[in-house]
N, C-alpha and C positions, 0 to 999 in steps of 0.2 A: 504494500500500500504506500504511495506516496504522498508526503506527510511534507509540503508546502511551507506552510509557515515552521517548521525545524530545518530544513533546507533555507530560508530567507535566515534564519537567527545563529546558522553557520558562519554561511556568507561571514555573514558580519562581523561573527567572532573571530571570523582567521582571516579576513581583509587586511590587517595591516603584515601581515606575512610575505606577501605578494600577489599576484593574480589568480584568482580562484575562478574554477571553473570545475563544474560537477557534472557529472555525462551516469546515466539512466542505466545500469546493470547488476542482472542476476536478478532480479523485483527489487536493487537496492539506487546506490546512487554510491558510483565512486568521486575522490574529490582531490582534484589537481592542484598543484601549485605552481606557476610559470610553467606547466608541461609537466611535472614531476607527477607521478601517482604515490599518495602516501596517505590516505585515510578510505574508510567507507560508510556508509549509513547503511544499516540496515536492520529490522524491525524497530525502525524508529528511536535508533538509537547509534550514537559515532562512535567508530572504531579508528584508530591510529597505526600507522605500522610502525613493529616494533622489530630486533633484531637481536642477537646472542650481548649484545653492548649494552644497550635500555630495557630488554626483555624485566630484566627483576626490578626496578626501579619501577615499573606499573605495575609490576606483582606486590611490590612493597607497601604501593597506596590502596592496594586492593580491587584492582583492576581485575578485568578477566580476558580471555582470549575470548576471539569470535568464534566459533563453531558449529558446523551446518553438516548435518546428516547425509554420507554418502550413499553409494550403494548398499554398502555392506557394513559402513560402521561411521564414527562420528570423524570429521575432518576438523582439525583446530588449525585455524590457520593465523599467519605471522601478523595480525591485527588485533589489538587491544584496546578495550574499554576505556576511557577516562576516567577521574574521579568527579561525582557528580558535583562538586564545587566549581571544577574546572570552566562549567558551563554557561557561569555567571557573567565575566566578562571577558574581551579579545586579552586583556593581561592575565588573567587565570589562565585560559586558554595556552597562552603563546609557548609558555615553557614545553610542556607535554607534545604542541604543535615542532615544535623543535626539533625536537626529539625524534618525532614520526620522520619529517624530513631529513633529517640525516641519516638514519636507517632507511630510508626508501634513497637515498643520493649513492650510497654503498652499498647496494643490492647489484649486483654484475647487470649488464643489460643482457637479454636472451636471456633463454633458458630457465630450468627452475633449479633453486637451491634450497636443502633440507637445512631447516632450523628450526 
């Protein structure tokens, strides 16, 4: 379900990061920074990419991984929850926004990689 006004109050919390642009997948909504992919929305709720670097640091504040039922079993993928304060304003936000961006800046281009 796409969920409009959480997508507009994105926007605007990761505006001062750079150019944000959000494109319509999986029933979610991934979310760009100058071209970079490093967050997603989905059940109405953002996820950040995280990597072997930042991984515990969102585990620390009590984040969780995204996770969506495969074929055969659950798939956790390299995208984690914010802390719901985060959400308040683009300066809450930007730390955590950081974070996701340098881990999505340090992901090899192609291919996939287990983490």
């Amino acid at each position: 379900m796409r969920d409009d006004g959480l997508l507009a109050h994105l926007r605007e919390l990761l505006e001062p990061l750079g150019r944000i642009s959000l494109r319509a997948m999986f029933g979610g909504h991934g979310i760009y920074c100058d071209g970079l992919f490093f967050a997603l929305v989905a059940d109405g709720r953002l996820y950040l990419k995280v990597d072997a670097l930042t991984r515990e640091r969102f585990a620390a504040a009590g984040c969780a991984p995204f996770v969506y039922t495969g074929q055969s079993r659950p798939i956790e993928m390299s995208y984690w929850s914010v802390p719901d304060a985060a959400m308040d304003s683009p300066a809450d936000l930007e730390p955590w926004a950081r974070l996701a961006l340098a881990a999505a800046a340090r992901k090899p281009a192609g291919g996939k990689r287990r983490g």
